[in-house]
FIKOLZA-1660 file (N, C-alpha, C; in steps of 0.1 Angstrom, whole numbers, plus 5000, padded with zeros to 4 digits):
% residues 103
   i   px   py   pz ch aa at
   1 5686 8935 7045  A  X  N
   1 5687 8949 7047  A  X CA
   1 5691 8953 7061  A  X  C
   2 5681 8947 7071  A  X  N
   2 5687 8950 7087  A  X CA
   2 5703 8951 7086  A  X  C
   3 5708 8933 7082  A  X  N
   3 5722 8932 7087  A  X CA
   3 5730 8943 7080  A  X  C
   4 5724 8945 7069  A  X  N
   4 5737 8953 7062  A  X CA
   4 5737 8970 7066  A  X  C
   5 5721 8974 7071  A  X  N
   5 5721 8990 7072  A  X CA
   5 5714 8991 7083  A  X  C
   6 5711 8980 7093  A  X  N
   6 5709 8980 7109  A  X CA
   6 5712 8990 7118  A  X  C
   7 5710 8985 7131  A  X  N
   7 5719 8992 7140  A  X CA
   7 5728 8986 7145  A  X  C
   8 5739 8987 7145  A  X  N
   8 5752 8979 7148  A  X CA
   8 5761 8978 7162  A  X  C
   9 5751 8987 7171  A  X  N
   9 5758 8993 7183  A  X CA
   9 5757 8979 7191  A  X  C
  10 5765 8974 7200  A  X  N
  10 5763 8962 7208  A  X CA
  10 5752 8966 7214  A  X  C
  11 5745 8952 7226  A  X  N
  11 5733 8960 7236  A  X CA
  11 5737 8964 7249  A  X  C
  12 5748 8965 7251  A  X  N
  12 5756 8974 7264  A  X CA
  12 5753 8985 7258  A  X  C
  13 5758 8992 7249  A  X  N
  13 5755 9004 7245  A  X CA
  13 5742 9012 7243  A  X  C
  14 5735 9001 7236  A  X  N
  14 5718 9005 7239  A  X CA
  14 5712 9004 7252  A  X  C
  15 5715 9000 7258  A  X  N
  15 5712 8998 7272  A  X CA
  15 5717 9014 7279  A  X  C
  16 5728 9014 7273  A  X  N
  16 5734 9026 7281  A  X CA
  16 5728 9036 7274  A  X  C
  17 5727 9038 7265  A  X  N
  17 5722 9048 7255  A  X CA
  17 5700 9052 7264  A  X  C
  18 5696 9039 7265  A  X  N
  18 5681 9037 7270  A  X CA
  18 5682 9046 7285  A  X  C
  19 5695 9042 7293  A  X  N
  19 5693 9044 7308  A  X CA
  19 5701 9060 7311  A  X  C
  20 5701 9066 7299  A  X  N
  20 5704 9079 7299  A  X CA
  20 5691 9089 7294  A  X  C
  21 5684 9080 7291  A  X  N
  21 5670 9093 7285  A  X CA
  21 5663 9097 7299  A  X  C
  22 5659 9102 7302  A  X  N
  22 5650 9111 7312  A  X CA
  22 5639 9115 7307  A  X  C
  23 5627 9110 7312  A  X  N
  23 5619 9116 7311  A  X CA
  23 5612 9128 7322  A  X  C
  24 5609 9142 7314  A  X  N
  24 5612 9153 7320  A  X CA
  24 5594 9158 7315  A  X  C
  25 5594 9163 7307  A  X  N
  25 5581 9177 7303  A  X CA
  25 5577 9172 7289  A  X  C
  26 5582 9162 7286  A  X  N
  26 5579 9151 7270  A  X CA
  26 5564 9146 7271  A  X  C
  27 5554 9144 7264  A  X  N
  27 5545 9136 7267  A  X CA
  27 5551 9121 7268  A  X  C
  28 5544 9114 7275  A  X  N
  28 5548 9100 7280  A  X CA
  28 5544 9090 7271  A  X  C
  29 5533 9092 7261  A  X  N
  29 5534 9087 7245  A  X CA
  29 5552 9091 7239  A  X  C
  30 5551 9100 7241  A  X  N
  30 5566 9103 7229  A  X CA
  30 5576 9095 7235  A  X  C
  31 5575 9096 7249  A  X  N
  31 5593 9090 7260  A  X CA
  31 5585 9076 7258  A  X  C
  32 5579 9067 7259  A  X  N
  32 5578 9054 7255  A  X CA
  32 5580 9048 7239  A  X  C
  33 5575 9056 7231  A  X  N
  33 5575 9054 7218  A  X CA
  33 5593 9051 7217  A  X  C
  34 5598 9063 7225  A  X  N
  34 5611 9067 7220  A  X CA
  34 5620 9056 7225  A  X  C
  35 5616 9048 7240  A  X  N
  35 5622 9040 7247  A  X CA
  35 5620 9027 7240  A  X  C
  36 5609 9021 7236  A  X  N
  36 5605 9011 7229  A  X CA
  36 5612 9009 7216  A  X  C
  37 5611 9023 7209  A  X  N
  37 5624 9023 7193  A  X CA
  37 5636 9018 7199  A  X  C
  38 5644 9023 7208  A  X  N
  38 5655 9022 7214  A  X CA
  38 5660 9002 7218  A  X  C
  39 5646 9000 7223  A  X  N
  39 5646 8987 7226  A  X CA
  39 5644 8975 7217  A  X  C
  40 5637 8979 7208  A  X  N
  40 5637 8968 7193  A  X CA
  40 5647 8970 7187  A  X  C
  41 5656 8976 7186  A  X  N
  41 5672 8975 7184  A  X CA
  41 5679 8965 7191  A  X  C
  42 5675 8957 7202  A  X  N
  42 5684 8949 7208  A  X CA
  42 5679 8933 7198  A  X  C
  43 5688 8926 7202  A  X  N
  43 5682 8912 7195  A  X CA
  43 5672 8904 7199  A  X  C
  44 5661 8898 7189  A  X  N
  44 5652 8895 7194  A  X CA
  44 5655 8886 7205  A  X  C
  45 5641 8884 7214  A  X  N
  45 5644 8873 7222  A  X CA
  45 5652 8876 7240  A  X  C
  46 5662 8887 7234  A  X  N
  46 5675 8893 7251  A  X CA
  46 5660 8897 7256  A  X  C
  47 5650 8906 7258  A  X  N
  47 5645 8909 7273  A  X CA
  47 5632 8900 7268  A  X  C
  48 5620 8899 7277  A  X  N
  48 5608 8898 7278  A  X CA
  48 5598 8912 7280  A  X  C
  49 5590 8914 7279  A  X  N
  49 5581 8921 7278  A  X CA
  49 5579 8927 7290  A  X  C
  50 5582 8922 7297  A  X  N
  50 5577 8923 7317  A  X CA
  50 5591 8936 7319  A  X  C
  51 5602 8926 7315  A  X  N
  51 5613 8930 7319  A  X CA
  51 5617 8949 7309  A  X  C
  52 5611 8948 7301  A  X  N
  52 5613 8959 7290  A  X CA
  52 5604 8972 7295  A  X  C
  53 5594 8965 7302  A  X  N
  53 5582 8973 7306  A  X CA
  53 5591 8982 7324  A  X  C
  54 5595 8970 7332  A  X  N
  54 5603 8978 7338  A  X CA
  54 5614 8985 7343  A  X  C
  55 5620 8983 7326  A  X  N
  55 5630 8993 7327  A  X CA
  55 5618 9009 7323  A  X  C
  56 5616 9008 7318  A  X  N
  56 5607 9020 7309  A  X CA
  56 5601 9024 7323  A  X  C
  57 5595 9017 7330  A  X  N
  57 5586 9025 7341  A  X CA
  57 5597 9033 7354  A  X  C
  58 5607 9022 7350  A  X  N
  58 5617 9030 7361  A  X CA
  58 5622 9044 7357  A  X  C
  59 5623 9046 7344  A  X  N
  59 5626 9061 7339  A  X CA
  59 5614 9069 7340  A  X  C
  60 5605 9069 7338  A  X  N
  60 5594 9074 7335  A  X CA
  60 5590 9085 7350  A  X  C
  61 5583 9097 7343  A  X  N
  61 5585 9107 7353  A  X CA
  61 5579 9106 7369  A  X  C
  62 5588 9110 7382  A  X  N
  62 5582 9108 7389  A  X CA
  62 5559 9109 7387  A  X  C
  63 5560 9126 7390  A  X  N
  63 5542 9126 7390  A  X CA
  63 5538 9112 7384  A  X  C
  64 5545 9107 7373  A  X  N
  64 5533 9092 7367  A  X CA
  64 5537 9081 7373  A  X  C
  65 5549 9078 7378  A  X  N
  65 5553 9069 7388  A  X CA
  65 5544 9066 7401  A  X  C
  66 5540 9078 7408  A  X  N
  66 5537 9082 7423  A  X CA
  66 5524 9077 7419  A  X  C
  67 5515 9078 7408  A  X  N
  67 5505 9074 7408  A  X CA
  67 5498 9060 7402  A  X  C
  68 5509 9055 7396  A  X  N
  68 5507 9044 7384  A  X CA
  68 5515 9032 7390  A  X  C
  69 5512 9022 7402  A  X  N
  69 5519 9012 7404  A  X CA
  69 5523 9008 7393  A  X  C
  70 5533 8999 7397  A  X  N
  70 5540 8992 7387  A  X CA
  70 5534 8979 7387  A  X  C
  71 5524 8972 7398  A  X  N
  71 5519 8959 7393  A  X CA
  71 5504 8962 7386  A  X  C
  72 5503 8977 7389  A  X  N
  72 5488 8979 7379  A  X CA
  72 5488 8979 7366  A  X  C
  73 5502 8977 7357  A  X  N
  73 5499 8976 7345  A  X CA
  73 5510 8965 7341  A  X  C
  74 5503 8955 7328  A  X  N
  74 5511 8944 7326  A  X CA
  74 5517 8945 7311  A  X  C
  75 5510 8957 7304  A  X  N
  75 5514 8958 7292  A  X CA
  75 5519 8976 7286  A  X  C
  76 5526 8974 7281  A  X  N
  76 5527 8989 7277  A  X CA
  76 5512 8998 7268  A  X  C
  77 5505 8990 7264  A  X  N
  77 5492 8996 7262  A  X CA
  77 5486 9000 7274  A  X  C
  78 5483 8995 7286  A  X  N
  78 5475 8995 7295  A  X CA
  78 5484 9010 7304  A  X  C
  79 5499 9010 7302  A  X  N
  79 5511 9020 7309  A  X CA
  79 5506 9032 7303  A  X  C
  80 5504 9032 7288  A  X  N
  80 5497 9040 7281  A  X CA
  80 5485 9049 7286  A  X  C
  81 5477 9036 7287  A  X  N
  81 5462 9041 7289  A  X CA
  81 5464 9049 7306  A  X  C
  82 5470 9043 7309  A  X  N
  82 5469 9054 7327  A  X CA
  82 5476 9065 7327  A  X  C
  83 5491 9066 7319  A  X  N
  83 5497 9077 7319  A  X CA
  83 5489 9088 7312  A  X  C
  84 5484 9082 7301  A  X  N
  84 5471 9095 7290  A  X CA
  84 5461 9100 7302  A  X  C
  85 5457 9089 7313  A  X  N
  85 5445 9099 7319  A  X CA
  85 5453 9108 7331  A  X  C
  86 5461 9100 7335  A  X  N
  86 5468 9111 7343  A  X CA
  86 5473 9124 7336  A  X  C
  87 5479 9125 7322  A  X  N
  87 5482 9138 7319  A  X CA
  87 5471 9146 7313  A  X  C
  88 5460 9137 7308  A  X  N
  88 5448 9148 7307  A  X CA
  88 5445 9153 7324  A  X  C
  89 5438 9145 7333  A  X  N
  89 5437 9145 7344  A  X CA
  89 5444 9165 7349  A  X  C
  90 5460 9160 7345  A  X  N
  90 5468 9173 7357  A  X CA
  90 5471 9179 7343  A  X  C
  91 5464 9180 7333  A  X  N
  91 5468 9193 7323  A  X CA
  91 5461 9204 7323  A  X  C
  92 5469 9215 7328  A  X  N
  92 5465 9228 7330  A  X CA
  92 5454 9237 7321  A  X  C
  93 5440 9242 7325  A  X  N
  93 5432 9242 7317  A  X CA
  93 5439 9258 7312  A  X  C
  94 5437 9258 7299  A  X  N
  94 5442 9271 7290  A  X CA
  94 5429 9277 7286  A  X  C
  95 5427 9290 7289  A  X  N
  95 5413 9294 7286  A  X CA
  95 5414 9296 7270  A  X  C
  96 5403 9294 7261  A  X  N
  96 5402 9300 7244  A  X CA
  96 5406 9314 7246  A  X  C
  97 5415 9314 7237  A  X  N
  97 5421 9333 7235  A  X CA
  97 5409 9338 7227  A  X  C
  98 5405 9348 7220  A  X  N
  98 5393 9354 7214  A  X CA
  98 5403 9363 7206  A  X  C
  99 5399 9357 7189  A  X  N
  99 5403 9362 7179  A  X CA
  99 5398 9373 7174  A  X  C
 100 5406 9380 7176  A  X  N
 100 5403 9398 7168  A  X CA
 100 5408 9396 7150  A  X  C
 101 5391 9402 7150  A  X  N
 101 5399 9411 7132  A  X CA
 101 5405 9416 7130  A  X  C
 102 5412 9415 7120  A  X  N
 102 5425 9429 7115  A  X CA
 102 5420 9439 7108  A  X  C
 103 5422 9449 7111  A  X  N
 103 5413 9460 7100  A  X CA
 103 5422 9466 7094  A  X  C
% end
């Protein structure tokens, strides 16, 4: 089924297609998720894990960059786990609105 209803784009293209996403105001679960789909499209075996990891951290938004060395994380789980506390960390507290009845 892959071969016949796959993705067919060479990996120059995916590559180019990967090194055009930006991550901007996305949660950093969704821009990895999205970068990693992007990347299992290439053939198995072309990158390593290391090397996959820093392409993704090179896109990834400054604020999580400035904070998240790149030798402090060796897996995309662990990229995960620091970027989640950094964005709870700097997310803006929203006070509870207070629900009025309709009369």
């Amino acid at each position: 089924l892959i071969s016949a209803f796959g993705d067919r784009r060479p990996p120059h293209r995916l590559y180019l297609q990967l090194f055009k996403m930006a991550h901007d105001k996305e949660s950093t679960d969704i821009f990895i998720a999205r970068a990693r789909a992007l990347l299992a499209r290439l053939p198995r075996g072309d990158l390593s894990e290391k090397v996959e990891l820093d392409m993704v951290y090179g896109l990834l938004n400054d604020r999580i960059r400035r904070q998240v060395r790149r030798e402090e994380v060796t897996t995309f789980a662990g990229l995960l786990r620091r970027a989640r506390e950094i964005e709870d960390a700097t997310a803006p507290i929203v006070p509870p609105v207070a629900h009025r009845r309709a009369m």
